[in-house]
C-alpha positions as YAML, in Angstrom:
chain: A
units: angstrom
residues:
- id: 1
  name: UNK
  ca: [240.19, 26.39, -158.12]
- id: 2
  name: UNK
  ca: [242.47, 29.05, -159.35]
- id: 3
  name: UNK
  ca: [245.80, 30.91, -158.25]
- id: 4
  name: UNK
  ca: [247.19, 33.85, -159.50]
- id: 5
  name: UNK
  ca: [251.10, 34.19, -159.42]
- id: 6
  name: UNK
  ca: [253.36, 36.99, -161.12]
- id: 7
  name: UNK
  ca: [256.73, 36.60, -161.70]
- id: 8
  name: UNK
  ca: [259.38, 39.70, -162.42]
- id: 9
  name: UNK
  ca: [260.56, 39.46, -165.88]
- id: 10
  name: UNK
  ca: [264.00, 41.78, -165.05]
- id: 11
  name: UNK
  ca: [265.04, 39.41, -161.89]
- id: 12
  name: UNK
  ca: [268.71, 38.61, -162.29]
- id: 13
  name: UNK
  ca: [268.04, 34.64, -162.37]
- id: 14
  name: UNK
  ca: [265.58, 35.11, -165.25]
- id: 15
  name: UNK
  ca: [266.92, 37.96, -166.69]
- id: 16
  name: UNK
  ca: [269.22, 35.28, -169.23]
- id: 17
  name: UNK
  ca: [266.27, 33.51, -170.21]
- id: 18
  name: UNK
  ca: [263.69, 36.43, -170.63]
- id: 19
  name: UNK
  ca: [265.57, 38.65, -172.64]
- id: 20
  name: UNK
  ca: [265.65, 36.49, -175.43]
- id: 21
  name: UNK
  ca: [262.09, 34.07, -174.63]
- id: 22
  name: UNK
  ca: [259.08, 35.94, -173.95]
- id: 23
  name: UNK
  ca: [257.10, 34.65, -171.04]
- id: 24
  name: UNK
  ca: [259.72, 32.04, -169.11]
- id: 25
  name: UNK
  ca: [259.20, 33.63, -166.20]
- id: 26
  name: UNK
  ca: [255.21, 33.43, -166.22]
- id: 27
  name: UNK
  ca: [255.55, 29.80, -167.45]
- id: 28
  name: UNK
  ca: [258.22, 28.77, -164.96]
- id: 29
  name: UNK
  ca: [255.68, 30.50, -161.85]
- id: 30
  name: UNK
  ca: [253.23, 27.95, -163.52]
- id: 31
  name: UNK
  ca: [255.29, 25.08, -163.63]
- id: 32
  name: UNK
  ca: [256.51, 25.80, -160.32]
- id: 33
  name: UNK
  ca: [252.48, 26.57, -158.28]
- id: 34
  name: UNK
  ca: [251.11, 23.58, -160.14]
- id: 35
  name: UNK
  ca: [253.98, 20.96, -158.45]
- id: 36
  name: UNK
  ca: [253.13, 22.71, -155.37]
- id: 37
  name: UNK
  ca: [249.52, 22.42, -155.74]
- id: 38
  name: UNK
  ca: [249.69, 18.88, -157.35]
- id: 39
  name: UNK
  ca: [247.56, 17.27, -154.85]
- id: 40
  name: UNK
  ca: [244.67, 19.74, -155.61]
- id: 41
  name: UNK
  ca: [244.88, 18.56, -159.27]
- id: 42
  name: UNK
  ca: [243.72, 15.35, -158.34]
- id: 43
  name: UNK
  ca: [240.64, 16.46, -156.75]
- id: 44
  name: UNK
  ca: [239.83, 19.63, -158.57]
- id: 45
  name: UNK
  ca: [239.79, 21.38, -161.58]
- id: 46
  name: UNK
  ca: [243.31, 23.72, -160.83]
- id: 47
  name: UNK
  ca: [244.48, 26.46, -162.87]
- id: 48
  name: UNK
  ca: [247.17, 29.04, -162.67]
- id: 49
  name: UNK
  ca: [246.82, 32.37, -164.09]
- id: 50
  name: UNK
  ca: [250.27, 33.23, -164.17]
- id: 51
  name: UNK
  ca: [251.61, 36.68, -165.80]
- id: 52
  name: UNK
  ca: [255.19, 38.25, -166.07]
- id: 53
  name: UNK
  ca: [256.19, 41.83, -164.96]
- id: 54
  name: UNK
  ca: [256.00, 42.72, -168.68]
- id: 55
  name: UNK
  ca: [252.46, 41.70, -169.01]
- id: 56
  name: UNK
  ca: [252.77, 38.82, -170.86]
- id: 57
  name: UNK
  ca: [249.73, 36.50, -169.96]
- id: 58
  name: UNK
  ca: [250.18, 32.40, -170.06]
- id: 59
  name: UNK
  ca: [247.59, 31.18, -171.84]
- id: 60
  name: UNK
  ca: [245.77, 28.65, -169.62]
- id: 61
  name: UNK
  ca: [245.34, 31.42, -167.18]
- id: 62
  name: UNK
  ca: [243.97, 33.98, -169.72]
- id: 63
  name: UNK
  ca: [242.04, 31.22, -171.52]
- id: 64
  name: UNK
  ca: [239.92, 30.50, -168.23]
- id: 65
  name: UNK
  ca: [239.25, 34.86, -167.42]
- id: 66
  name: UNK
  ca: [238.11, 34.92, -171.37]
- id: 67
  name: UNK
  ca: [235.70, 31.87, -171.03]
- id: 68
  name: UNK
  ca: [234.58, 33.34, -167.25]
- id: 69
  name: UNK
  ca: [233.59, 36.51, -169.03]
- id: 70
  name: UNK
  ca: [231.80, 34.65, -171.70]
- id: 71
  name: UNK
  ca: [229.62, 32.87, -169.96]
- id: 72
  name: UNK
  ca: [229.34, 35.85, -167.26]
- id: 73
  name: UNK
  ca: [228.09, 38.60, -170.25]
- id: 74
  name: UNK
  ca: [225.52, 35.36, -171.55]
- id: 75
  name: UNK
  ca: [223.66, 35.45, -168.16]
- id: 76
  name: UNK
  ca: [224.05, 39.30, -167.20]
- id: 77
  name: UNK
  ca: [224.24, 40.73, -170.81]
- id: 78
  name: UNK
  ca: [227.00, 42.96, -170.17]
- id: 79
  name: UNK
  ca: [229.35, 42.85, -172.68]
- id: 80
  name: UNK
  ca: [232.60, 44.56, -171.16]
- id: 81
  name: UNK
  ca: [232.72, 42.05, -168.57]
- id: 82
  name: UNK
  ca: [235.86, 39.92, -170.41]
- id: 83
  name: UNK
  ca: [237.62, 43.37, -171.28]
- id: 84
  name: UNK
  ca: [237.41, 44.27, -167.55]
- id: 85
  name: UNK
  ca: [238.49, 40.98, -165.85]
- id: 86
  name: UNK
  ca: [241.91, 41.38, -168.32]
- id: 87
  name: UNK
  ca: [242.35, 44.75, -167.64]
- id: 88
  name: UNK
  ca: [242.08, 44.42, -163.38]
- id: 89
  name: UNK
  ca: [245.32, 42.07, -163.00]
- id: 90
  name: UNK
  ca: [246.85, 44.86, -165.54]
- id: 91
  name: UNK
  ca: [246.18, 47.87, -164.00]
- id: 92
  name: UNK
  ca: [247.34, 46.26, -160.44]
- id: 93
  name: UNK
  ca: [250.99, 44.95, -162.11]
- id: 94
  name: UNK
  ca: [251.25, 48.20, -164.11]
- id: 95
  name: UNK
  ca: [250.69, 50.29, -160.35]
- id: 96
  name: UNK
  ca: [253.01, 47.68, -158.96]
- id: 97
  name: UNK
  ca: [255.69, 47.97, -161.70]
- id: 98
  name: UNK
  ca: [255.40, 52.34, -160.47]
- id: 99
  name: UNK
  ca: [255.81, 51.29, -157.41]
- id: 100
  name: UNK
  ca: [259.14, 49.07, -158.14]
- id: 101
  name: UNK
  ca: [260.61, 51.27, -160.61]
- id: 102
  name: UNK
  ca: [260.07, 54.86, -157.78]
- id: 103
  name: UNK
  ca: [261.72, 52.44, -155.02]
- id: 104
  name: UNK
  ca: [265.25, 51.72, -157.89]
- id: 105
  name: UNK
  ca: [265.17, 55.53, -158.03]
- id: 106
  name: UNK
  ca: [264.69, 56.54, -154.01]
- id: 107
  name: UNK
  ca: [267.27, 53.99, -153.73]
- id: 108
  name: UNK
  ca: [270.08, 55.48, -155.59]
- id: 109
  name: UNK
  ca: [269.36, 59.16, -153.94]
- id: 110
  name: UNK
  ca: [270.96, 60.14, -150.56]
- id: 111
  name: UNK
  ca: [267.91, 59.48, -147.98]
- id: 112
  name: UNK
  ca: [269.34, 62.84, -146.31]
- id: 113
  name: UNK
  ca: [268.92, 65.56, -149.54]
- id: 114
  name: UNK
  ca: [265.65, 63.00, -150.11]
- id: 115
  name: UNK
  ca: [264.18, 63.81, -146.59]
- id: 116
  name: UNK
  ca: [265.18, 67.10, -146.59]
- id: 117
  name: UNK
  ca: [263.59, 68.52, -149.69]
- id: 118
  name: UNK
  ca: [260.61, 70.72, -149.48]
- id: 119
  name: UNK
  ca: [258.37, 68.32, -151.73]
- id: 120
  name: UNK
  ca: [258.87, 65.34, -149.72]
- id: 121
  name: UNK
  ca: [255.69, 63.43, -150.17]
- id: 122
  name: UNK
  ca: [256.89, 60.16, -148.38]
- id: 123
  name: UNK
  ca: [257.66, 59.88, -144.34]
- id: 124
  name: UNK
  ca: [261.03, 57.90, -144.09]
...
């Protein structure tokens, strides 16, 4: 079994930590899901694939996607299948970090000069 968590790298009760140690966040998500999920350890192979904002990978998580795509290019001979599996959770936190990053900016605009502009593209 496997669960994917991400944690945010610039939240203000990491932000101490992670400025100065790369990856706390990720490795504090892990800590954190495999307590929860302690039970499940007992009857099945558990792993978190846990990731930061930033992209920083842990490396149990990253460890298991480079051994899946291993044994998945052996049987099916394709031999991007690794690069691919690393590169979805990537592109999805890399869209979400656009998404987080537009919302700090919409935020500090008045909604009124924002909703009355010509090029409005969002419906508020």
């Amino acid at each position: 079994m496997w669960d994917f968590t991400c944690r945010d790298t610039f939240a203000s009760y990491y932000i101490d930590v992670t400025s100065s140690t790369p990856g706390y966040a990720a490795a504090k998500g892990e800590a954190e899901k495999k307590k929860r999920c302690d039970l499940l350890q007992s009857r099945y192979t558990f792993v978190t694939i846990a990731l930061e904002t930033t992209g920083v990978w842990r490396s149990e998580g990253l460890n298991v996607i480079q051994e899946f795509g291993r044994r998945t290019t052996k049987v099916t001979g394709e031999k991007r299948t690794t690069k691919l599996l690393i590169q979805r959770p990537s592109v999805t936190l890399q869209r979400g970090n656009v998404i987080l990053i537009m919302g700090s900016f919409l935020l500090r605009r008045s909604w009124r000069n924002f909703t009355s502009s010509k090029s409005n593209c969002f419906e508020l």
